[in-house]
N, C-alpha and C positions, 0 to 999 in steps of 0.2 A: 087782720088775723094772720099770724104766720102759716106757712104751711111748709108740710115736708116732715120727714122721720121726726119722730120724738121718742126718745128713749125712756122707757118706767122701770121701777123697780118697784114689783108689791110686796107690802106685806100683809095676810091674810088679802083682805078687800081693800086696804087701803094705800095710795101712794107712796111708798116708802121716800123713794129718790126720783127726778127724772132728770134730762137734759134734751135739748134740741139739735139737731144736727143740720151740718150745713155740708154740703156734697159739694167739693171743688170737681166738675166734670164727672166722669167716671175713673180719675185718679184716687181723689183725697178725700177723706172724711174728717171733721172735725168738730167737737162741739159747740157750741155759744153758750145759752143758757143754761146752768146748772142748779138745783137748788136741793136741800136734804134740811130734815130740821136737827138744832143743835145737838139732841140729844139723841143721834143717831150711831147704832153700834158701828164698832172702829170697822174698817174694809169696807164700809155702803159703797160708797165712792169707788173703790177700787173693785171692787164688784160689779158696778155700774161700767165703767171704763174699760174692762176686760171683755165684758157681751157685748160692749160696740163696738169693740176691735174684731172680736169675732162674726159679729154680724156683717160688718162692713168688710170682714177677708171672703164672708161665703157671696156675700154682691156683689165680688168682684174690682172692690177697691183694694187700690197697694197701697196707700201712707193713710195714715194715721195721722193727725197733728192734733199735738196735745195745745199749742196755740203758744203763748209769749210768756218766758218768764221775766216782768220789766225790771229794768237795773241789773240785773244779773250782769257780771263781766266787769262791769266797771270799776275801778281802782282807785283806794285813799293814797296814793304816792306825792311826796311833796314837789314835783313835776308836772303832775297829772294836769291838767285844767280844772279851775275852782268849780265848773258844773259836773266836772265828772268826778272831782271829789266827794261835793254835793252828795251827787246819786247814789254812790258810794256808801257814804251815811246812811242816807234813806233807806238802802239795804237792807243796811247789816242792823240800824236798830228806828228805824221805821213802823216797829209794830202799833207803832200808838194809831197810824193812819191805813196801812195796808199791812198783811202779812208776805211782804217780797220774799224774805229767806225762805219762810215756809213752804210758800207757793214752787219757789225756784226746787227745795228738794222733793216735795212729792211729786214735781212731773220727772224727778231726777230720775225715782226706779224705775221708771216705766225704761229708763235707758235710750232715751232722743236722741236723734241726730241736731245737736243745737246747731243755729242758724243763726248769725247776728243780724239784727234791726235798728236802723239808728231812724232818727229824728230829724226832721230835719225843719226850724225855726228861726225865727230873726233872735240875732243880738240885742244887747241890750235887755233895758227897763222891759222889754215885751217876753224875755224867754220865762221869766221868774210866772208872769201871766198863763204860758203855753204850761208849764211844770203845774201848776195849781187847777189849771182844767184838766189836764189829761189823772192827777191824783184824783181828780174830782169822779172822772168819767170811769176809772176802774176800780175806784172804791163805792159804786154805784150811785153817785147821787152826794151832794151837800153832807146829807144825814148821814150816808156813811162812814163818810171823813172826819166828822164831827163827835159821832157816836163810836167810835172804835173804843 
């Protein structure tokens, strides 16, 4: 069972939105788990995100992290590296498996200090393996991946 802050959002008695938070020290706060159901009015989420920011400036944390937008940065240039071409694709029209664009501009208004994160995997026949787990692991699961 996890423990630690959970963030709700009601409506009337029942759970609108929630998310779980993870406390880097008494610096940072950030979330993990987020869920809302599809048919939820536009702003939940930014509603949601805004009382954790202000909850987490009255406890005394400074940063915020809104977490990874993956691929973001990388470049279709005929120079580039064919992975980072790749990723590149996967970006910009990607939606069948992940919403990357999407994702990358709704943490955009919140106005982040982006941070670069690389990778770091073997060559080869194995990297094509590491890209299909890690699609796996942030589109939640096989069924995510499959189901988009």
């Amino acid at each position: 069972m996890p423990t630690g802050p959970v963030a709700i959002v009601r409506r009337d008695a029942d759970i609108a939105a929630f998310a779980n938070l993870w406390r880097g020290g008494r610096e940072e706060l950030s979330v993990d788990l987020m869920r809302y159901p599809p048919d939820s009015p536009n702003g939940l989420m930014d509603y949601l995100f805004i009382q954790i920011m202000l909850w987490g400036r009255d406890q005394g944390y400074e940063w915020f992290n809104l977490g990874m937008a993956p691929l973001a940065g990388l470049q279709n240039r005929n120079l580039a590296p064919l992975w980072n071409r790749f990723g590149a694709m996967v970006f910009g029209g990607g939606g069948a498996f992940y919403n990357f664009r999407g994702l990358h501009q709704y943490k955009d208004k919140f106005n982040p200090r982006w941070e670069a994160r690389y990778l770091a995997a073997p060559g080869g026949l194995a990297l094509p393996r590491v890209l299909t787990d890690l699609t796996t692991l942030i589109a939640g699961g096989v069924k995510g991946v499959i189901g988009k």
